[in-house]
N, C-alpha and C positions, 0 to 999 in steps of 0.2 A: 635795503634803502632803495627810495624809487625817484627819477628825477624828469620833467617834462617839460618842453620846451613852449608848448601852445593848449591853456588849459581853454576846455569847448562847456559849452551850457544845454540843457534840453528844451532850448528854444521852439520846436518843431511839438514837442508834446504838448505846450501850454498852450498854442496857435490851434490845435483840433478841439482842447475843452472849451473854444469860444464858438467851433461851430453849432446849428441850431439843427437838435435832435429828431429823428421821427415823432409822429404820433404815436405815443405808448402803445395802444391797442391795437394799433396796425404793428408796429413793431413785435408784440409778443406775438398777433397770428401769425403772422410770417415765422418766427423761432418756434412754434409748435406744427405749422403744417408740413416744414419741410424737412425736420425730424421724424417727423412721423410718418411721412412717404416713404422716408430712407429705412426705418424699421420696418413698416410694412411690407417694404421688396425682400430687405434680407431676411425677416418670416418668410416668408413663402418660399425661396429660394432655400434656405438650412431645411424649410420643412420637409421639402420636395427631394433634398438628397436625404436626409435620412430615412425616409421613406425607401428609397431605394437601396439603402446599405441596410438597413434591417431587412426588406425582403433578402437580398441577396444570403445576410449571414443566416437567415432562415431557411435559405434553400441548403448552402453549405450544412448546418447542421441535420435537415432530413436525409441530405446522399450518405453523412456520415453513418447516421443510425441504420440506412437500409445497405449497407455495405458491408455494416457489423454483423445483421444477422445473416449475410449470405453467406460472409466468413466464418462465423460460429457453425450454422447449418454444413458447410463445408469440411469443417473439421472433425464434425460427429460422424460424416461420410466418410473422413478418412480412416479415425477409429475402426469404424465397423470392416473396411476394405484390410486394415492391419489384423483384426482378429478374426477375417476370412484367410489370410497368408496364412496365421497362425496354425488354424485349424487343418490346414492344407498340408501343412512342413509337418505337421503331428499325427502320424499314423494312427494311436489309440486316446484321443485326449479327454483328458479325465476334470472331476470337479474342481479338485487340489490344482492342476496344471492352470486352468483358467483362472482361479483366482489368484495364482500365483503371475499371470499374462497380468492380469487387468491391475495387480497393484504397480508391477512395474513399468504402466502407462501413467500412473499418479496421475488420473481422469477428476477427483474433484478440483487439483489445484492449474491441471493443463485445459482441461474442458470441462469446466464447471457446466454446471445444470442438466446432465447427462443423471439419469435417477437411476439407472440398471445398464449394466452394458451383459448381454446372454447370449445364448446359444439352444437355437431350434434345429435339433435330428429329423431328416425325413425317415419316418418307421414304416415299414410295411404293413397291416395287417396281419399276416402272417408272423411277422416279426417282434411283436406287439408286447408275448408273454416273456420273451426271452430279455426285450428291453427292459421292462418293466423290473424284472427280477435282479439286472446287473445295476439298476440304478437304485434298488434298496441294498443291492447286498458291495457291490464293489464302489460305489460311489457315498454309499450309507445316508442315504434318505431315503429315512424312517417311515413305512407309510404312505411313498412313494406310488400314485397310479394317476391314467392319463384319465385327464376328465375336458368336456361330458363323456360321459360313457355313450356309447353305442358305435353299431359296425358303421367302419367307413373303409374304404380303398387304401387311404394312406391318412398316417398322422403327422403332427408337423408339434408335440408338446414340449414346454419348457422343462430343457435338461442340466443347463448349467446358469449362474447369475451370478455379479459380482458386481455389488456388494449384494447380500441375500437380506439383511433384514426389512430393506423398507417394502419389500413383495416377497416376500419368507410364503406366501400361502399359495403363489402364482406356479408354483414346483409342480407339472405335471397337466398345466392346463395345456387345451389343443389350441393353438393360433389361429389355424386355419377353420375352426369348428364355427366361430363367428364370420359374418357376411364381410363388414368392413376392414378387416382381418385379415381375411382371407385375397379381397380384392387385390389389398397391396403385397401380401405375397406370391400371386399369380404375376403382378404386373414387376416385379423383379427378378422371379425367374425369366420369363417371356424375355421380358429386355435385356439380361444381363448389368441390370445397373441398380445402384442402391434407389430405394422406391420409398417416399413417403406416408401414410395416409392419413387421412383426415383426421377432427377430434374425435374421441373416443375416451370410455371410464376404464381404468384399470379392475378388473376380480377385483383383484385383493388392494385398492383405494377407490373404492367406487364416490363416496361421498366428497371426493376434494372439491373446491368449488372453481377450478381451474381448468378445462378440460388438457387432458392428456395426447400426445402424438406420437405413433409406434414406425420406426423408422427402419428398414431390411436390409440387408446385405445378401444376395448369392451366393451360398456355395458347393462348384461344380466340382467331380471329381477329376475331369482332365486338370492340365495347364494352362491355365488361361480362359477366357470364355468362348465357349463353341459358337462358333458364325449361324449355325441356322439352329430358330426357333425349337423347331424338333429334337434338333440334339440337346439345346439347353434343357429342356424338360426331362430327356433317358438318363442326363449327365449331373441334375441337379440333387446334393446329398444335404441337404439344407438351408439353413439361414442362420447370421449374425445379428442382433435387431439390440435397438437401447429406445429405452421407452424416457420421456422426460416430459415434463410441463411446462406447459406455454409460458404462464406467469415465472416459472423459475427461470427457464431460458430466456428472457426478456432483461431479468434482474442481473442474474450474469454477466451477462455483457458488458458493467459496468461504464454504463452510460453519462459520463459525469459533467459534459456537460448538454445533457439531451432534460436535465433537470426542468427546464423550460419547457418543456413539450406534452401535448396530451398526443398519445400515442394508438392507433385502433388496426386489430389486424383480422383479417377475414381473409375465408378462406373458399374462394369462386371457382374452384376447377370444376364443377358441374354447371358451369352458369350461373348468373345473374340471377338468374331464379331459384336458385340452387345454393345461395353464398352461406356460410357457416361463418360465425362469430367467434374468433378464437382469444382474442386480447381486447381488453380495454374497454370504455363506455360505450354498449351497443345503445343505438338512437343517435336523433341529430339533437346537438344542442345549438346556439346561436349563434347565426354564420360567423367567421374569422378572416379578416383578410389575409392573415397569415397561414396559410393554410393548404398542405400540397396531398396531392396522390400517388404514391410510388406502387410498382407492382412486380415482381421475380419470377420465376418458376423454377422448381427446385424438386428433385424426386416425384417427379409426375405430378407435383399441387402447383396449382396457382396461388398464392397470395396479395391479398392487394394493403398496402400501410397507410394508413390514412392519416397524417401529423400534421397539426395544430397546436398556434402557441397558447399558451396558458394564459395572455394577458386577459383579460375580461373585453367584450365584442365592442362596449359604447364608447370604450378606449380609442379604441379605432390603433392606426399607428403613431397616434401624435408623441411624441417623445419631449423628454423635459426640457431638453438643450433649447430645441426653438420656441417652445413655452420661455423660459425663462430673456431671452433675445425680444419676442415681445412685450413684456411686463416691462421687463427692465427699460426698451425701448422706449413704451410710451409713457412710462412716472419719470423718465427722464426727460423726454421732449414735454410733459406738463409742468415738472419743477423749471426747466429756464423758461417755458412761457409766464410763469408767474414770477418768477425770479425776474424777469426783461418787464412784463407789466406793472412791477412795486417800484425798479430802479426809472422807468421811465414815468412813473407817478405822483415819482416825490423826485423836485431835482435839488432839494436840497444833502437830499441822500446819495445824490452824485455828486454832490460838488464833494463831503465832505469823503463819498469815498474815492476821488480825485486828489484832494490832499490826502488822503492814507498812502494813494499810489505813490506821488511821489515822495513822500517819507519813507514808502518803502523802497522806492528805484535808489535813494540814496544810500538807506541802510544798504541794498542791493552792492551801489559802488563801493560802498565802506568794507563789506564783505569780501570784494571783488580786490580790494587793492590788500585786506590782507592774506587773501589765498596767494597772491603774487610774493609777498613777502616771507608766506612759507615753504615757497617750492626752491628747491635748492639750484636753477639753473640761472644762469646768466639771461637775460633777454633785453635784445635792443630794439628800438625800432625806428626804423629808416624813412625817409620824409620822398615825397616822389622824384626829388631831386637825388635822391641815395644819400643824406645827410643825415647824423644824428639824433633824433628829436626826441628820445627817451629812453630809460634805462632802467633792468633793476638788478641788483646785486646782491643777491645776501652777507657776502665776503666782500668788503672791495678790495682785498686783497687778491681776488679772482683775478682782478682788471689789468690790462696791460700799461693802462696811462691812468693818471686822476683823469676823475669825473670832471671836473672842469675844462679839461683839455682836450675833450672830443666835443659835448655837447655841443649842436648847431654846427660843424664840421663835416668835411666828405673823408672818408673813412684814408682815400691816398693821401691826405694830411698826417695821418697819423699812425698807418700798419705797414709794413711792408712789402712792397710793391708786387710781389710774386702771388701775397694771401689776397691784396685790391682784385688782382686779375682774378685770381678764382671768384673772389665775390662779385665781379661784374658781369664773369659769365652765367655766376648763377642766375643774378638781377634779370638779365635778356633772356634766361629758356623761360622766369616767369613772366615775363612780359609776354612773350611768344607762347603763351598758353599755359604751360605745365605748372601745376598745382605743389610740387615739393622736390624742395631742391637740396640734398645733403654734404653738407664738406667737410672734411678730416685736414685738420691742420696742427702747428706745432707752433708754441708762441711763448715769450719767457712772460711771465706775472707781475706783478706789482711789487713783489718782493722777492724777482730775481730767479724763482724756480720755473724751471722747465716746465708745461705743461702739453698735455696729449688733450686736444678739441674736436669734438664732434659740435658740428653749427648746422640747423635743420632753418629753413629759409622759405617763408609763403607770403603770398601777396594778402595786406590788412586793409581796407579802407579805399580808400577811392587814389589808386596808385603810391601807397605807401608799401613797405615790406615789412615783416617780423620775423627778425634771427633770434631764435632759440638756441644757447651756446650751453654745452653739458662738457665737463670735464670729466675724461674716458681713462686717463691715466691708469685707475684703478682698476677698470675695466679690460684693459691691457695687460695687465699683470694678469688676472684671472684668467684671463684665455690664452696665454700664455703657457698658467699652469695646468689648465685642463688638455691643452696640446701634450703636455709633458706626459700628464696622469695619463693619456689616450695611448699614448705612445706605450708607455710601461706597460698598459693594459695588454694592447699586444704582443709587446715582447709574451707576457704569460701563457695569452690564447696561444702563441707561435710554440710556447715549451712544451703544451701538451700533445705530443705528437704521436699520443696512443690512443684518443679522443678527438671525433669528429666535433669543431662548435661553429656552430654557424648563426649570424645574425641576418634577421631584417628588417626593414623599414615595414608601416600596416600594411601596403600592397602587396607583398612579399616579395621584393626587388629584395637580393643578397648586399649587405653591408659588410660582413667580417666572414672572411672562409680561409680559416688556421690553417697552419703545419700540418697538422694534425688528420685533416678534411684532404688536404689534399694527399699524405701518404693514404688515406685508407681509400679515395675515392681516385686518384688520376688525374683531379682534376687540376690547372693553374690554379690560384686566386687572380690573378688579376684577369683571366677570362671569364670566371662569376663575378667577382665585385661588379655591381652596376649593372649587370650586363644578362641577369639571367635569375629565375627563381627556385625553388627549389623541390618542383616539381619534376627537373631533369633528373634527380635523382631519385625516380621511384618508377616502380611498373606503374601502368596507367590500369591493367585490369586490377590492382589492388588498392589504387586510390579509386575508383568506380564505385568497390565493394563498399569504403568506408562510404563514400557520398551518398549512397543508395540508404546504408545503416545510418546515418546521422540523419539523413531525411526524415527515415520516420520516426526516432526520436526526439525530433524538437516540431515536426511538423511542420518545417517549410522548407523550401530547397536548398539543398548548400552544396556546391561544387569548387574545383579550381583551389586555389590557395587556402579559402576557406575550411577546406574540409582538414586539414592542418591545422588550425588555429584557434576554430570554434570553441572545443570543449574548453581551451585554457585561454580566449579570451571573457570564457564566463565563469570559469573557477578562478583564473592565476594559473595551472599549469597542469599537464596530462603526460600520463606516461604510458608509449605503448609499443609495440615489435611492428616494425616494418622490414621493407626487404629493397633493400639501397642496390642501386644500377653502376657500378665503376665503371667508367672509362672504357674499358676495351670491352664492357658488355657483362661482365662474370655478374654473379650477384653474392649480396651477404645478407645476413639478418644484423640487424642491431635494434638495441633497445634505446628508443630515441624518448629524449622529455623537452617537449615545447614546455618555454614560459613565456608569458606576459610582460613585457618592461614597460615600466611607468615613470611618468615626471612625476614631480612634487604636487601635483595638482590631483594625481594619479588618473590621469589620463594614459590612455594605451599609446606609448610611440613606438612599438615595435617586438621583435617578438627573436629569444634565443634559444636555439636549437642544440642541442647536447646531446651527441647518440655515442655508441659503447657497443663495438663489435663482439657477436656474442653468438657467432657462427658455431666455435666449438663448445660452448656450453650447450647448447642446442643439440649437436650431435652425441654430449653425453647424458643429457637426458631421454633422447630417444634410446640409448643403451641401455639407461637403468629401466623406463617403461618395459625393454623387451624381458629384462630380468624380473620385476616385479609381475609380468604377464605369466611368466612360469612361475611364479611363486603361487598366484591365486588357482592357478591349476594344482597343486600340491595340498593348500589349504579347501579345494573344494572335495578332492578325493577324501581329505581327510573328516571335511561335514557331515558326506556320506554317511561314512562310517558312522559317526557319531549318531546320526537319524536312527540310524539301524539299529544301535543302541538303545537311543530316547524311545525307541519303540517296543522295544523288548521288555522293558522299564516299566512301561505305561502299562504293556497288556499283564504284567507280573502283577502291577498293583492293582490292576481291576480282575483279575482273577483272585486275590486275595481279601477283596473286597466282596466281590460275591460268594467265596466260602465264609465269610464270617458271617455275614446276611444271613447262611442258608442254618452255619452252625448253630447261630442265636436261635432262631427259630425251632431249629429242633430240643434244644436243651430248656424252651420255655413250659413245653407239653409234663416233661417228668418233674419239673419243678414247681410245676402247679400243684401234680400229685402229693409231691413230698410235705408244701404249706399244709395240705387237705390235713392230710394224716396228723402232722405236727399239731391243729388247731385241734382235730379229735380227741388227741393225746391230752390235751391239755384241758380241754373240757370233763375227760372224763377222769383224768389222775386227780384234778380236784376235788373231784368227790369222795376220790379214795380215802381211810386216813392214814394215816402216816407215812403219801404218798407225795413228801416234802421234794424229793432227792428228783421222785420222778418228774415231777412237775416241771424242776428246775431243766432238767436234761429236753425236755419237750420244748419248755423254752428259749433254749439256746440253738437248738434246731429250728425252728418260725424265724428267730433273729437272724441268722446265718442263713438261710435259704433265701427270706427277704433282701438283705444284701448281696446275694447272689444274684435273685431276679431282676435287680436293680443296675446291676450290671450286666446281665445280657441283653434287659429293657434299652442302656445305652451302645449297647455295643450292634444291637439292632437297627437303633436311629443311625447311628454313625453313618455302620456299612450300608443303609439305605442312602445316607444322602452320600457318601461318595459312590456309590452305584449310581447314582440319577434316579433311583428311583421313586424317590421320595416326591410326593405331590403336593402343589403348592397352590391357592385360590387365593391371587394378591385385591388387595382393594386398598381404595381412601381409609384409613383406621387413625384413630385417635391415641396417644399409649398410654393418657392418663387412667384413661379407665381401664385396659387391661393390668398396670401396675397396682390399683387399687384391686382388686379381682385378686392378683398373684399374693398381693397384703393380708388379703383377709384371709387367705387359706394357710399363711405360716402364723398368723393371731398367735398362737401357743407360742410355738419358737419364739416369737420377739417377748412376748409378756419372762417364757420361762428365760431369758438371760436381760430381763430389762431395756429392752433395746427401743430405740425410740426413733421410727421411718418419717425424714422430712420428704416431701413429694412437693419440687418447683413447680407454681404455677404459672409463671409467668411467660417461659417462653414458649416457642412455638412446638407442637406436639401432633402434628399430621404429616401420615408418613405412607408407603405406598406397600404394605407388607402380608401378608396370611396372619390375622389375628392368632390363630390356631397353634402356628408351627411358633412364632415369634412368642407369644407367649410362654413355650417351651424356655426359650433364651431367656426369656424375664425371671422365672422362675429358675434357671441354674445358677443367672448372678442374685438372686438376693437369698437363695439359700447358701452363695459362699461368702455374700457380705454378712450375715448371722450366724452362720459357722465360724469364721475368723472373728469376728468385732467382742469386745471386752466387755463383760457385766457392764452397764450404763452406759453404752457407746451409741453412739451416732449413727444413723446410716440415709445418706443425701442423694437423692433420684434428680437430675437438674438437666434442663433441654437449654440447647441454643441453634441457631441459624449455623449453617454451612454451606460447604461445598463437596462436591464427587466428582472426578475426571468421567469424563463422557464414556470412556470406553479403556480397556486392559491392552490393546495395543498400543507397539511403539509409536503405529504413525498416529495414534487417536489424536485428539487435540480437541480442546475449550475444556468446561466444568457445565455441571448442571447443581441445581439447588439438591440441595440436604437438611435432618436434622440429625445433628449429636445429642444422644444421651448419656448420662454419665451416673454412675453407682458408684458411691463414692464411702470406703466400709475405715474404721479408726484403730484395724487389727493389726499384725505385725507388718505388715508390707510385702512387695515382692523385689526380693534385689535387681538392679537395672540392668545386668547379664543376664537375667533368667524370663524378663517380661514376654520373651518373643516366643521362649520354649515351653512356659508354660499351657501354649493351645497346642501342644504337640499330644497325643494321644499316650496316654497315662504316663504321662508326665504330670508334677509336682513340683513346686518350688520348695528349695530348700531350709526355709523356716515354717512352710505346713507341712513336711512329709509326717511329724509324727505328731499324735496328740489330736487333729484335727478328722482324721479317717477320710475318706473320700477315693474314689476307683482311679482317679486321672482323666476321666472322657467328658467330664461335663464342658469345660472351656474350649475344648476341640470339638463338642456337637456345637457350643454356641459361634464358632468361626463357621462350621460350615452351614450353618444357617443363615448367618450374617453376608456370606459369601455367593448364598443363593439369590438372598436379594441383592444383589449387584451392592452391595455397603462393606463395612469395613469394622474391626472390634479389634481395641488394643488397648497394651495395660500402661500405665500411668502411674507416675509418682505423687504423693499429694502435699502440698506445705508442710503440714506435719504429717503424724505416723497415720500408717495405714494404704488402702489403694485404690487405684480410679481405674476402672472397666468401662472405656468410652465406644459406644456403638454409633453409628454413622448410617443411614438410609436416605434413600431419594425422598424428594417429596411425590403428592400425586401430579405434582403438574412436567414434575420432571422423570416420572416413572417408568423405568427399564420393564423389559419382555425378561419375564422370570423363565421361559422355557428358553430363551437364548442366553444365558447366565455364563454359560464353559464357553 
């Protein structure tokens, strides 16, 4: 309820709708010229700084790129400088030893775009044949010799590489036999320092369209590098070098956001006249105001980077922001110019939007008196004599007197004399300037209860006053109880006195420092509370380390309090080992977890510290590492061994491999003889008569020899391809047509048991294989799918799309494209124990060992065929009875080096 003492009228509004208006048309120029000035200055002025913050963040993102590649370029320096120690610390170092260095650099996932990291021996002449011999025979590459040929003083050929396939053919070439080659491995010995040289085509990738850059490393047989020239050249025993491409090295870098940029790199260490184009669009396209020149030296090359943004040139740098500041600008300064020239054109259109006004100023006050009626606070208002002249009340049960009994009153008519004077003084500090005035008083109600009053007091009107009166009671009790809760809170923080917890406000001024904090720390709480943050307790060179490490993680600087707070003001909370300063100086470790405290709003107010002395857990984990350290010493003697082993192993089976090679071979020559004779036999007993018996005898001999030479025929293939000797000419190949090819030559077979070969058309069926050898495979599965398969049975050939793991090492990783094929027979099946042992070498499955004949070698020639082309052949269950023999091959576009296959 609301009560007033002097109602007022909008007398003053009605008195300006009678004054006489501009001229419309002068009124609307005036509302579009001078809108349009004020948008035309803030254009220019937005245009003008963002012009300057894009240059700027363009300059920033070319420092970043040209800083990248000097720290990439740096890093392959370092490489190279690691596996000169290497080769230094290693009196005899062999192929095996380097490749076993270079994996344990993990170079593609530490220094990507690094294509070979090698090893160049200085050779004598003299020395030339003896090299040549220990690198076919103790390092075992095959074929091994230093090319070009001819005499020279000294050779400098490729003796170790890792990884060896993508320059598998580079084994043996001379470095220094090339001019540009040669330059940069003079200008590295000479200097002792790693030496760059210009583009250049790899031998063995001549065609990439990327030019390539061969980078050296020194190395001298003393200690360190020899101070004078002279001796660097008596002292120098080779070279470390990693060859890589421009364009890969570029990509690496992971430049993410350089995505905006056209990027161009030359390469001027001969001069201006002289500059070589190593990256990017050589030519000029159309100037850019965006646009800088950066330039390094790096391994004796100059390079110059030349980055350019991407926007298009007619662009220029105008940006949307002050586009849109304009536009918006002037359709705004043209709608109120036409807006001011329609209301000043029609004034009937003003009068009647004059009466909308004040119907609406009224609904306005209607609106206005019932917000007043829904706010739950007392408010009076005081006349400039300090007398009552209005009130409103939600309760009048709120009120200390009826509403009758104040209104048009001074207040010491009515309250008590001691609450007058606080209200009088407040009246004079606003009179005397100040803008709000608060008082806390205590008054009984209208109905007797006690109540707790907060009265906030500002000057209304032309020397009147407005008390806004809130009743805090409840407000009192509440902070009452959170005193209480606080209190308790502590007492807990105080019980934990095996646990450091410490609180702070965002600044990191300490709020709460427990029992706890101070047995493990020395310190009081009431000389931190307030009074200190909690940086006292920490070494300063280890909050550095972290400020330095979080710098370049988030990319911009963070030091002081912050470097505590960051990570879990942007998770919620971080847990990490720091090394805490007590009191008299000792230090500990603890495992400290910042969190984040929030209000309801979830705003940050502050942030709780919990650390957990973990000194001695510490000292027995360095205890167990030194045990575990003699454990891997125990476990590496014992690998040894085992090598030694795997080795003995290996050469047994390739010695048994080459005797059955040699065996077959020789038992193929009398077993030819023997058919000879057999086929004689049989030609000529049929002529004989009553040469029944002999005939038969002749022919059991041709049958039985034939099966014999059918197994020395496979035992030949075998031992060839586990020998390696078996040769392979892979191509693009088709398999529909060799299946068809393999069909028409069993014709008989399938007619004489009925059999009936579906051949899928549909999927895909290009594959990267030796027609010749794979053919063989075609041919051993569909003669044991018509061997096995039942009078009128089925036999289904079906392709689909796949996948291959990139490579048979652990560290290999991705897939390359494949196809699956599948032979799929409706015979007795093979049990799912036995599927894996049936490619084991004259092994059978134990529902075909009888009744079906067969030697045991044909599914183990078809593994290692399948094996040779880097694919895969395994047996299969099918819906129903019978079995699925699924073979696996690259495609051509994903096709493996069949002579690197082992």
């Amino acid at each position: 309820m609301s009560r007033s003492a002097h109602p007022s009228l909008p007398s003053r509004a009605r008195r300006r709708l009678r004054r006489q208006p501009l001229p419309p048309r002068l009124t609307a120029l005036v509302v579009l010229v001078v809108p349009m000035a004020m948008t035309l200055f803030s254009w220019q002025q937005l245009r003008h700084m963002e012009q300057q913050q894009a240059s700027a963040a363009f300059s920033r993102e070319a420092s970043r790129v040209s800083a990248a590649m000097e720290e990439r370029l740096n890093d392959y320096a370092q490489v190279l400088r690691g596996g000169s120690g290497f080769l230094h610390a290693t009196p005899n170092p062999s192929r095996q030893a380097w490749h076993q260095f270079s994996e344990q650099l993990e170079l593609s996932r530490k220094v990507p775009g690094m294509l070979v990291l090698g090893y160049l021996p200085r050779v004598a002449a003299a020395d030339l044949p003896a090299f040549t011999q220990r690198m076919r025979e103790r390092e075992g590459v095959t074929g091994f010799s230093v090319r070009p040929p001819g005499p020279r003083d000294e050779y400098f050929p490729v003796a170790f590489m890792a990884p060896e396939a993508p320059l598998r053919s580079a084994f043996g070439f001379d470095v220094a036999s090339e001019p540009t080659r040669r330059e940069v491995l003079q200008a590295a010995r000479d200097m002792g320092v790693v030496a760059m040289s210009g583009p250049i085509r790899p031998m063995a990738d001549p065609e990439h369209a990327s030019p390539s850059l061969l980078m050296v490393a020194p190395l001298y047989s003393t200690n360190g590098v020899p101070t004078i020239q002279e001796q660097r050249r008596q002292a120098l025993q080779g070279y470390v070098f990693t060859l890589f491409r421009v364009d890969e090295f570029v990509d690496s870098l992971s430049l993410s956001g350089s995505a905006q940029l056209n990027i161009r790199i030359s390469d001027d260490s001969g001069g201006s006249s002289q500059t070589k184009h190593l990256y990017g669009a050589s030519g000029s396209g159309p100037s850019n105001p965006l646009s800088e020149e950066r330039s390094f030296y790096f391994g004796g090359r100059s390079w110059q980077l030349h980055l350019e943004s991407q926007d298009p040139p007619e662009q220029g740098p105008e940006l949307p922001s002050s586009r849109i500041l304009l536009f918006s600008g002037t359709a705004i300064s043209m709608l109120l110019a036409l807006l001011t020239l329609r209301l000043g054109s029609r004034r009937s259109f003003a009068e009647q939007l004059a009466r909308r006004l004040s119907h609406e100023w009224a609904e306005a006050n209607s609106r206005l008196t019932g917000v007043f009626a829904a706010l739950p606070d007392l408010m009076f208002e005081l006349d400039r004599d300090r007398c009552f002249r209005h009130y409103h009340a939600p309760n009048e049960g709120e009120l200390f007197v009826p509403p009758h009994s104040f209104l048009g009153r001074h207040p010491r008519d009515i309250l008590p004399a001691s609450l007058v004077t606080q209200l009088e003084q407040c009246c004079d500090r606003i009179d005397a300037g100040v803008r709000l005035q608060i008082m806390e008083y205590q008054l009984p109600r209208h109905d007797g209860e006690i109540g707790e009053y907060e009265a906030r007091i500002t000057a209304i009107g032309e020397g009147g006053y407005l008390m806004v009166v809130r009743n805090v009671s409840e407000v009192r009790r509440t902070q009452q109880a959170l005193l209480q809760a606080n209190a308790r809170m502590k007492s807990v923080f105080d019980s934990a006195t095996e646990v450091s917890i410490i609180t702070t406000d965002t600044e990191g001024l300490i709020t709460v420092f427990n029992r706890g904090a101070e047995k493990m720390l020395g310190y009081n709480a009431a000389a931190m509370v307030g009074q200190a943050t909690p940086a006292i307790l920490h070494l300063p060179e280890e909050v550095e380390a972290r400020a330095a490490e979080l710098s370049r993680e988030f990319g911009w600087k963070i030091q002081g309090f912050e470097v505590f707070v960051t990570r879990a003001r942007l998770t919620g909370a971080e847990r990490r080992e720091w090394t805490y300063v007590r009191q008299d100086g000792s230090h500990l470790t603890v495992s400290l977890v910042v969190t984040a405290v929030y209000d309801e709003a979830h705003n940050v107010t502050g942030f709780l510290g919990v650390a957990v002395d973990i000194t001695a857990l510490k000292t027995a984990e360095a205890e167990l590492r030194r045990h575990r350290d003699h454990l891997q010493e125990l476990v590496s003697e014992r690998s040894a061994d085992l090598l030694v082993a795997k080795e003995a192993a290996e050469y047994a089976n390739h010695t048994k491999s080459e005797f059955l090679a040699n065996m077959s071979h020789e038992l193929r020559t009398p077993m030819h003889a023997i058919l000879s004779f057999a086929g004689l036999g049989l030609s000529r007993a049929g002529s004989i008569p009553g040469a029944e018996k002999l005939n038969h005898y002749f022919q059991r001999i041709r049958e039985s020899g034939e099966r014999l030479l059918a197994l020395v025929n496979d035992l030949l293939d075998l031992s060839k391809l586990e020998a390696g000797k078996m040769s392979f000419e892979p191509r693009p190949v088709n398999l529909r047509p060799l299946i068809r090819e393999a069909a028409g030559e069993m014709e008989s077979l399938l007619q004489e048991k009925s059999l009936h070969l579906v051949l899928d058309e549909r999927g895909p069926a290009e594959v990267y294989c030796d027609p010749l050898r794979f053919g063989q495979l075609i041919r051993n599965l569909l003669s044991n799918a018509i061997k096995f398969s039942p009078v009128g049975g089925v036999i289904q050939v079906g392709f689909a799309p796949t996948t291959l793991s990139s490579g048979r090492r652990s560290g290999d990783r991705g897939n390359r494209s494949a196809v699956e094929m599948t032979v799929r027979d409706e015979g007795v099946g093979i049990p799912v124990d036995e599927r894996e042992l049936v490619f084991d070498k004259f092994a059978q499955s134990s529902k075909t060992k009888t009744g079906a004949g067969g030697t045991g070698l044909g599914l183990a020639i078809c593994r290692e065929i399948a094996l040779a082309h880097r694919g895969t052949i395994v047996a299969r269950g099918n819906d129903g009875p019978g079995t699925c023999l699924a073979v696996t091959l690259p495609t051509p576009e994903a096709s493996p080096s069949i002579e690197d296959r082992a």
